[in-house]
C-alpha positions as a LaTeX table, in Angstrom:
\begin{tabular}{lrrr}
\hline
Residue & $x$ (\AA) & $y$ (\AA) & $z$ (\AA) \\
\hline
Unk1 & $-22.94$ & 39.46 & 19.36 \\
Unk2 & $-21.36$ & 36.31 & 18.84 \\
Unk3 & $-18.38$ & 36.08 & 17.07 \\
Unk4 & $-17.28$ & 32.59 & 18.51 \\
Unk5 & $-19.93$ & 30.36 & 16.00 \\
Unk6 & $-18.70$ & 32.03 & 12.95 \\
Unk7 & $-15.27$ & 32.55 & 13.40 \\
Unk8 & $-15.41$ & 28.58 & 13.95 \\
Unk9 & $-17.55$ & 28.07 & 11.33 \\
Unk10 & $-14.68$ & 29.57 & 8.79 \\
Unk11 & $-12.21$ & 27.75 & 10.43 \\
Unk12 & $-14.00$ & 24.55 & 9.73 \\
Unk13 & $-14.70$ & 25.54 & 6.23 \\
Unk14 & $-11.14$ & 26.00 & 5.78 \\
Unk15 & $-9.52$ & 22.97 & 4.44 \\
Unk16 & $-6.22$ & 24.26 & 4.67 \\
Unk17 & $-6.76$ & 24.35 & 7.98 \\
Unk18 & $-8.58$ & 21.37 & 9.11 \\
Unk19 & $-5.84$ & 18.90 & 6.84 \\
Unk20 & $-3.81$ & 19.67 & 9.77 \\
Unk21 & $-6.92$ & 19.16 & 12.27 \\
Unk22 & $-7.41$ & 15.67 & 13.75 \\
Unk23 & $-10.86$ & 14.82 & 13.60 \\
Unk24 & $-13.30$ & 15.01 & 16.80 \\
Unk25 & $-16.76$ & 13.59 & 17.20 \\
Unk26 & $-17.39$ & 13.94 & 13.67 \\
Unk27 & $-15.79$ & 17.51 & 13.32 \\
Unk28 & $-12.54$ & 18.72 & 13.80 \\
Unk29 & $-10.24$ & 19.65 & 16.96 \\
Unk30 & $-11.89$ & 23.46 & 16.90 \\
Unk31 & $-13.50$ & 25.00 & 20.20 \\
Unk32 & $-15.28$ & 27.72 & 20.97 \\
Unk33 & $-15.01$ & 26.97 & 24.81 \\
Unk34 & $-13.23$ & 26.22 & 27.77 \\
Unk35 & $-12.06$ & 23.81 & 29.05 \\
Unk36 & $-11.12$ & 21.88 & 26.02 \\
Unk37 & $-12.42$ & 18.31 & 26.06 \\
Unk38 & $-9.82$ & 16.07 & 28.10 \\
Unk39 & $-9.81$ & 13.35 & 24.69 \\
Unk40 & $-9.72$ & 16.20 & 22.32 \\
Unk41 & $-6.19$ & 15.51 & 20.59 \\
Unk42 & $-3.38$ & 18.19 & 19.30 \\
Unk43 & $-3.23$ & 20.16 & 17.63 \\
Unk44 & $-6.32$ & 21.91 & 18.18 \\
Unk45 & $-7.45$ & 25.52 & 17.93 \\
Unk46 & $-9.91$ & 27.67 & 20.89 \\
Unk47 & $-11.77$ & 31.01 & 19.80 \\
Unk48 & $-11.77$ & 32.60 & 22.75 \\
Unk49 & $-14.89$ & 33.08 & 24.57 \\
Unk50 & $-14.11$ & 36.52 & 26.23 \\
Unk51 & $-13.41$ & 39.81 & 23.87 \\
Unk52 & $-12.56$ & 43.62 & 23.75 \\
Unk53 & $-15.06$ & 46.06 & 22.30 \\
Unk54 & $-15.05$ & 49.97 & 21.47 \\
Unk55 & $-17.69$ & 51.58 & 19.45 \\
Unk56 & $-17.59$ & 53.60 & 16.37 \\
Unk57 & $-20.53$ & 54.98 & 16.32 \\
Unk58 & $-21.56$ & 57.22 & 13.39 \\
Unk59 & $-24.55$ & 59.39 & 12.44 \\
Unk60 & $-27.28$ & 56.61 & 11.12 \\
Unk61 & $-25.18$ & 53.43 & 12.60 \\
Unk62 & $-24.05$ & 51.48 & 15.37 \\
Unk63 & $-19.86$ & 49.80 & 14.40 \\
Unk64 & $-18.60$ & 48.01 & 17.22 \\
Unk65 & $-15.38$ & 46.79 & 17.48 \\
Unk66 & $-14.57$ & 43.42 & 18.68 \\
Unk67 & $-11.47$ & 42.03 & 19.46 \\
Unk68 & $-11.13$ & 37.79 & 19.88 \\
Unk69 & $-7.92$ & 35.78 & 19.92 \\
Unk70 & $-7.92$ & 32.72 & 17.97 \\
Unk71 & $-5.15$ & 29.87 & 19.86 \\
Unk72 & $-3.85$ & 27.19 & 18.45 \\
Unk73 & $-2.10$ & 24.20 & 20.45 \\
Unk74 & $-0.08$ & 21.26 & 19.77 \\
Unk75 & 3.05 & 19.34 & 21.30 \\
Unk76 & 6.38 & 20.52 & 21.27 \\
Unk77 & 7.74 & 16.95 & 21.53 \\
Unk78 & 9.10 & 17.58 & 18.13 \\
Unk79 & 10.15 & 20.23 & 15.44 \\
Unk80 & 7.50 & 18.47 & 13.34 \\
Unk81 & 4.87 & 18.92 & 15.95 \\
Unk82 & 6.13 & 22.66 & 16.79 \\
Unk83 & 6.00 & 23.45 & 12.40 \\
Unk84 & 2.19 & 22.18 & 12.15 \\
Unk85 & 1.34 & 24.70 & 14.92 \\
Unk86 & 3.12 & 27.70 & 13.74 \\
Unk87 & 1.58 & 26.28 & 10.25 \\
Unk88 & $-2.10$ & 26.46 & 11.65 \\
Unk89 & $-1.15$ & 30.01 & 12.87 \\
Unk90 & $-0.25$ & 31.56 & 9.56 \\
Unk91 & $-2.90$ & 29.58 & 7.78 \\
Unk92 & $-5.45$ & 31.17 & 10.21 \\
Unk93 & $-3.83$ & 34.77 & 10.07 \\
Unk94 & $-4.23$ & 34.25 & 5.96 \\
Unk95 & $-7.92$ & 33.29 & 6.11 \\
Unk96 & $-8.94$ & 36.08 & 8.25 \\
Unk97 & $-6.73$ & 39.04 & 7.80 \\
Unk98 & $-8.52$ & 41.87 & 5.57 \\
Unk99 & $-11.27$ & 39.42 & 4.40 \\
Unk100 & $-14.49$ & 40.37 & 6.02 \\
Unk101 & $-16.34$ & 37.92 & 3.93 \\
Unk102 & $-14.71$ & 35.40 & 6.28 \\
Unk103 & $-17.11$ & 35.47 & 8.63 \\
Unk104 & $-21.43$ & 36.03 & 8.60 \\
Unk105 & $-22.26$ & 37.55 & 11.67 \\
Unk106 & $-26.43$ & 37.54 & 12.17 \\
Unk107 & $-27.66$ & 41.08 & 11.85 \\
Unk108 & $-24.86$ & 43.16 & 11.04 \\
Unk109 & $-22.64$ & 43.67 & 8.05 \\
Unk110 & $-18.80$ & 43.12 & 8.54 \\
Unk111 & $-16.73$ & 46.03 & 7.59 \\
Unk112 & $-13.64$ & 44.71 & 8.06 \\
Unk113 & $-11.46$ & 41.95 & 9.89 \\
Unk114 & $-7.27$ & 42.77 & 10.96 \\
Unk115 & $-5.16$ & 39.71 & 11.84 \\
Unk116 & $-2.40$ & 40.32 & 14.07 \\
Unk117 & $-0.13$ & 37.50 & 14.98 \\
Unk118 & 0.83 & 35.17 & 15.18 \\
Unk119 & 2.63 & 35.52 & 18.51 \\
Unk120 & 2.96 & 33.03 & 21.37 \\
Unk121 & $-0.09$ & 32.11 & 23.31 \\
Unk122 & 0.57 & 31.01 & 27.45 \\
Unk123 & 1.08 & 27.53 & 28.01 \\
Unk124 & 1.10 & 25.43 & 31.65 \\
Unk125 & 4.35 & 23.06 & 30.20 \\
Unk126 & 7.47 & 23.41 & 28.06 \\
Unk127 & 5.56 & 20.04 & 26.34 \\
Unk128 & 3.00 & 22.34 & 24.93 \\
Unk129 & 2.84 & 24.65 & 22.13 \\
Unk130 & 1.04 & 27.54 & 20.89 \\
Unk131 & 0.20 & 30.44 & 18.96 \\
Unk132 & $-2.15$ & 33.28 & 19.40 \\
Unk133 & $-3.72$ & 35.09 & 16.61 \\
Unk134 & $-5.55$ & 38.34 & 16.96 \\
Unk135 & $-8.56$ & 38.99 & 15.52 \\
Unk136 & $-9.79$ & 42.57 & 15.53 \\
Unk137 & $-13.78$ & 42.83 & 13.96 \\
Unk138 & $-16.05$ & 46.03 & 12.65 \\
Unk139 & $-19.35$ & 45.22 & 12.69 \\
Unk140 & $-22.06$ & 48.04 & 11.30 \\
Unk141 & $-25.34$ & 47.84 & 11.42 \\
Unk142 & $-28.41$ & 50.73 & 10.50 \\
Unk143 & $-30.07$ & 52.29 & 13.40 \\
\hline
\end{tabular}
């Protein structure tokens, strides 16, 4: 399944989070892939594209357990620049942690989402921040 469209799709929708978002081709600075567009300005924010999954599987059902980080970069040129980042972070953490009606996923039911984070994410430069939020997802769906 692919949790990439609609955890983007929330982050979008979230105009906490996209005030801080410069915008991009009509949209905002969020990507669901890599590499990141070489004009794409910071801060910006990548779903990752690869996950961790376990199952859960129960009598009648199929619950699989996804995991997918959610990044968000910016500069660290200044403590202005380093705040907006960490603010993206906990604004991100906020909109996902225990809501499950955060995200639609096509077909299955979400039972629940846990936000862990934020913690540092790796950068290549000491110019460059970010923050990595964790994104653990139950999905269930009828067999």
């Amino acid at each position: 399944m692919n949790l990439a469209e609609p955890i983007r799709t929330a982050l979008v929708g979230s105009a906490t989070i996209t005030s801080n978002l410069p915008a991009y081709l009509g949209s905002y600075t969020v990507f669901t892939r890599q590499p990141v567009p070489a004009d794409a300005d910071f801060p910006m924010i990548l779903v990752s594209s690869g996950f961790q999954g376990s199952e859960e599987d129960g009598l009648r059902d199929e619950r699989p357990l996804l995991v997918r980080d959610v990044l968000v970069y910016g500069q660290n040129d200044t403590a202005a620049n380093y705040r907006v980042v960490e603010d993206i972070a906990f604004a991100v953490r906020a909109l996902f942690h225990r809501a499950r009606t955060a995200i639609v996923v096509s077909g299955w039911s979400v039972v629940d989402i846990v936000a862990q984070g934020p913690s540092p994410a790796p950068v290549d430069d000491e110019q460059t921040v970010g923050r990595r939020v964790e994104l653990t997802v139950r999905l269930a769906r009828q067999t």
